[in-house]
C-alpha positions in Angstrom: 65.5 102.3 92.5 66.3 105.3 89.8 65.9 108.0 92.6 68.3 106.1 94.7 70.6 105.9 91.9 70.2 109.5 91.1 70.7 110.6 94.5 73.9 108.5 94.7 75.1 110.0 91.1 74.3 113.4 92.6 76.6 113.1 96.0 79.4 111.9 93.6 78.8 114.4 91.5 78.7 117.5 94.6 81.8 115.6 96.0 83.9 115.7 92.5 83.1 119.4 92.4 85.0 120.3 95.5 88.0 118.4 94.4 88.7 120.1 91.2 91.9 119.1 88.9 93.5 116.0 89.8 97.3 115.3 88.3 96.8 111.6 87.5 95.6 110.5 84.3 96.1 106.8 85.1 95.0 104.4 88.6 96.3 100.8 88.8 99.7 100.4 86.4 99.5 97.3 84.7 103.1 96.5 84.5 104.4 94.1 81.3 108.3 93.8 81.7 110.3 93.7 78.3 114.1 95.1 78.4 115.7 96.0 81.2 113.0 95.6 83.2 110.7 98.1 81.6 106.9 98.4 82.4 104.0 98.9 80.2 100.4 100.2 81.8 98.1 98.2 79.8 94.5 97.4 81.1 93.8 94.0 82.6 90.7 92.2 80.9 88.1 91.4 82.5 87.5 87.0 82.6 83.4 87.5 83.0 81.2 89.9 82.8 79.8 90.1 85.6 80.6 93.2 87.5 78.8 96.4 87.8 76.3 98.7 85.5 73.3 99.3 84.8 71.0 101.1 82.8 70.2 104.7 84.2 67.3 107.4 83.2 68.4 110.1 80.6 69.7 113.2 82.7 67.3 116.5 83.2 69.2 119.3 81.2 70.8 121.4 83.3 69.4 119.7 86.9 72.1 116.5 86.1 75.1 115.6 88.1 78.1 117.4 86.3 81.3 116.2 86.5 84.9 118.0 86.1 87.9 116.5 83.7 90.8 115.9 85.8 88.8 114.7 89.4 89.3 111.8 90.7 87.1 108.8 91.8 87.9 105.8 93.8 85.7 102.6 92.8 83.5 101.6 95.4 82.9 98.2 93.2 84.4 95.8 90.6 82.7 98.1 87.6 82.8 97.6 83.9 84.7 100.4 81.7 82.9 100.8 78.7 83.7 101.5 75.0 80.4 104.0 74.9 77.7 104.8 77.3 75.4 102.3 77.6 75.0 98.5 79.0 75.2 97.3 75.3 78.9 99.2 74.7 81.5 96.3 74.4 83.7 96.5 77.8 87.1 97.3 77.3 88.1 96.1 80.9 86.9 96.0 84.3 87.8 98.4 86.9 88.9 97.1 90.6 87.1 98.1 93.9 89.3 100.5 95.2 91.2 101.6 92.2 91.5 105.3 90.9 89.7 106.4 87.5 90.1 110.2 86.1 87.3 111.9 84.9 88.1 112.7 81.1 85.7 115.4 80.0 83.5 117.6 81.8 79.6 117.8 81.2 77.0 115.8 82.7 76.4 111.7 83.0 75.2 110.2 80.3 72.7 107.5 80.9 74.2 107.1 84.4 77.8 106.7 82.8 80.6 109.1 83.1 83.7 109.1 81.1 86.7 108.1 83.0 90.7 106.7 82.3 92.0 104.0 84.0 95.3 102.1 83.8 96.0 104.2 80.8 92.5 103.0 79.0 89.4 105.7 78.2 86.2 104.7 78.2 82.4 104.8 79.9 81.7 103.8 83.3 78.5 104.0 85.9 78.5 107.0 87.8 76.7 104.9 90.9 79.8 102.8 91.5 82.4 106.0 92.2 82.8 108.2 94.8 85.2 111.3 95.3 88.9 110.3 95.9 89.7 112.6 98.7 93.1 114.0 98.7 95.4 112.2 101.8 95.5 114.2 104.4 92.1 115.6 105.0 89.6 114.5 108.0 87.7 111.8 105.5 90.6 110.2 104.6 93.8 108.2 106.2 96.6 109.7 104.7 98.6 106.3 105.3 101.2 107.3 107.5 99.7 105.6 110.2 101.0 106.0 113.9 103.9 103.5 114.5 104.5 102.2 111.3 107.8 102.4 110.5 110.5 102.0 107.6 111.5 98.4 109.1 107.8 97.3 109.3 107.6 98.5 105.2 110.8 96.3 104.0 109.1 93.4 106.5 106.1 93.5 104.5 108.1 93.3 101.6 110.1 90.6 102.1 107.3 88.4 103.0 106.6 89.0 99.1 110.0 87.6 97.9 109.6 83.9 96.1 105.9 84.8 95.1 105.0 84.9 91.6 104.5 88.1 89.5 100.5 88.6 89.0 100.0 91.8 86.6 97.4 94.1 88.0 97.0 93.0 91.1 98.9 92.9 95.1 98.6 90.2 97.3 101.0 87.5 99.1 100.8 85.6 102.9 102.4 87.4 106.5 104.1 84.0 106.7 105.8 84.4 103.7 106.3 81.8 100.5 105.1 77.9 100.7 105.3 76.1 97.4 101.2 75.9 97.5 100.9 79.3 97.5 103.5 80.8 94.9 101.5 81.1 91.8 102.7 80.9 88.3 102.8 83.3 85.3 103.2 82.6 81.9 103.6 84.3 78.7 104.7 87.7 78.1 102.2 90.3 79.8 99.6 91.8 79.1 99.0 88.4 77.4 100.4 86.4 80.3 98.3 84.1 82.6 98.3 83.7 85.8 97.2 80.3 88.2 97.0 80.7 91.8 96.3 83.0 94.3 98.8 85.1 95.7 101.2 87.3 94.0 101.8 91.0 92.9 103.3 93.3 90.4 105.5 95.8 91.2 103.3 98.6 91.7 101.3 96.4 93.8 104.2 95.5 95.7 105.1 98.8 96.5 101.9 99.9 97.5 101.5 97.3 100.0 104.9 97.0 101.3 104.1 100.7 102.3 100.6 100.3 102.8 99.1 103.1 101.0 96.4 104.0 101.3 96.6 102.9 105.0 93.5 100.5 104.1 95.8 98.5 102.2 97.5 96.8 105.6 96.7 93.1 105.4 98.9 91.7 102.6 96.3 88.8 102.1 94.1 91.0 100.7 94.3 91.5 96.9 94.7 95.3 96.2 96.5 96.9 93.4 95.0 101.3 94.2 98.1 102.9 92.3 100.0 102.7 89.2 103.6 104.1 88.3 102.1 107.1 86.9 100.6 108.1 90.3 103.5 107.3 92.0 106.0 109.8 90.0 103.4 112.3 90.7 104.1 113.8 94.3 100.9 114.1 96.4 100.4 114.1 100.5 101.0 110.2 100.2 104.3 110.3 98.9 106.9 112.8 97.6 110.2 112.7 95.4 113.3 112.5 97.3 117.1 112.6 96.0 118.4 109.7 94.4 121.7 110.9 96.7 119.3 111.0 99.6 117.7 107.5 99.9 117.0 106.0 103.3 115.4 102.0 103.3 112.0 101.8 102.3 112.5 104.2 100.3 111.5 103.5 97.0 112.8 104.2 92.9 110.1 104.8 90.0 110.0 106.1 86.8 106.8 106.4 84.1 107.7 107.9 80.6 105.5 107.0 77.2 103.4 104.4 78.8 106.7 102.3 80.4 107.1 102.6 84.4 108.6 100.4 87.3 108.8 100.7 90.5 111.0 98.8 93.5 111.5 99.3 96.9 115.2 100.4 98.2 117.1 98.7 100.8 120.7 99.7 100.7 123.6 100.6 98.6 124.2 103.7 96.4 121.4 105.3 94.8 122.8 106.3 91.4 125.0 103.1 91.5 124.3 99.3 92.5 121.1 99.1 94.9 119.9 96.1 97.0 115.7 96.2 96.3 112.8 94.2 96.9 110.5 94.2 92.8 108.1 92.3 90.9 110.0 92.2 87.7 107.8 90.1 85.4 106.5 86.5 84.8 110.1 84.8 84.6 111.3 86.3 87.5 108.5 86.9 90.3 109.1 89.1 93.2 112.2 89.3 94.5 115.4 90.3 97.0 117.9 91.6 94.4 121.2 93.9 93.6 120.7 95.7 90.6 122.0 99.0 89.0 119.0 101.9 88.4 119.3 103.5 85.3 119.0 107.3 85.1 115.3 107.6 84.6 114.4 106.6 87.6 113.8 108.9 90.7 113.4 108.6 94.3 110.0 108.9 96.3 109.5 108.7 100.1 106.1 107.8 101.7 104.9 110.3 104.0 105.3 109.5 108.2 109.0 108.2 106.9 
């Protein structure tokens, strides 16, 4: 059991290497909306404990898996960020199967835990449960501009997400669009918000599926939330900034400055003036079909294959 372990830490470890620096400090946005629609990434908490670690042998001096601040690792696993490096460390939150974590520090594991940021949150997390996040674009990895998906099929998606409720940290809704069974409620004001049901989606979750990024994010039924505002202001082979002056549909408007971010998906009108867009704007609103103005901070992006 410990040599598999190890030999799972070590390919993580070998694969980390070759990426080098990442630009992302954050994975899945956790969007609270206050004024004007502003976004805050907090962490989600986790509601049981009962998602991945374990205990792990000490590493061997200079034979242990090293691992590089700034790479990136995709979880392979609901996983348990840590406050500290060890099973008994309190869990500051739990990180979703598929989501994005940046390695902190560089050094070796400690105890089979490697220090990571997600959704704006540092802590401890087992090394066994990552592997490398491989930039878009190269021959392990579907860059998500997938052969005949178009700008029309991105605002469909989208759409079927208008009339379902707002669910912070997470991306889901039906292909048939809204029943009154399946909308979901939110209540409060998020991060302290709860949610009943099962469908629904903030707006980075939105986004990410309407475009269906990475391209294993196609079936909207599916919960995913792989990206937060702060990875989609940074341009990468996924995505890259576009003039506000410039914006086509699907097309989509973000900004992320001191911890506050939001993103929507563009359907018409004038980008620096009034815009029609599809958003998850926050528990009293849901996801919605809406004309709005865009203040100045925001920016435009543009999926790659549109």
């Amino acid at each position: 059991m410990q040599g598999s372990t190890f030999l799972r830490m070590a390919a993580v470890a070998l694969a980390v290497s070759a990426l080098g620096c990442g630009s992302s400090d954050n994975s899945s946005s956790r969007e609270v909306v206050g004024a004007d629609d502003a976004t805050f990434d907090m962490p989600i908490a986790p509601v049981v404990d009962l998602v991945n670690d374990a205990s792990a042998p000490g590493d061997a001096g200079a034979a242990c898996a090293a691992y590089t601040s700034g790479s990136l690792l995709e979880a392979t696993a609901d996983v348990n960020l840590r406050a500290g490096s060890s099973t008994s460390a309190a869990v500051l939150e739990v990180v979703p199967t598929g989501a994005v974590v940046t390695v902190t520090s560089t050094g070796c594991a400690v105890n089979g835990f490697i220090p990571v940021k997600h959704a704006g949150v540092s802590g401890w997390s087992y090394a066994s449960y990552y592997r490398a996040y491989v930039a878009a674009g190269s021959s392990s990895v579907d860059a998500g501009s997938s052969a005949g998906f178009t700008r029309d099929d991105a605002v469909a998606r989208a759409s079927k997400a208008v009339g379902f409720a707002y669910w912070w940290g997470h991306g889901r809704w039906r292909s048939e669009g809204v029943r009154p069974e399946w909308v979901g409620t939110c209540t409060g004001s998020c991060p302290s918000c709860t949610f009943a049901g099962t469908y629904g989606a903030d707006c980075s979750g939105m986004v990410a599926k309407a475009w269906k990024v990475p391209a294993s994010n196609s079936d909207v039924s599916l919960d995913s939330h792989p990206f937060g505002t702060t990875h989609f202001v940074a341009s990468n082979s996924l995505w890259s900034d576009v003039s506000r002056g410039a914006l086509l549909k699907a097309d989509a408007l973000v900004y992320n400055q001191n911890g506050a971010g939001h993103i929507m998906l563009y359907e018409a009108g004038d980008g620096w003036g009034s815009v029609t867009a599809y958003e998850c704007k926050g528990c009293a609103a849901g996801c919605v079909r809406n004309v709005r103005s865009v203040s100045s901070v925001y920016k435009g992006i543009r999926r790659a294959g549109f």
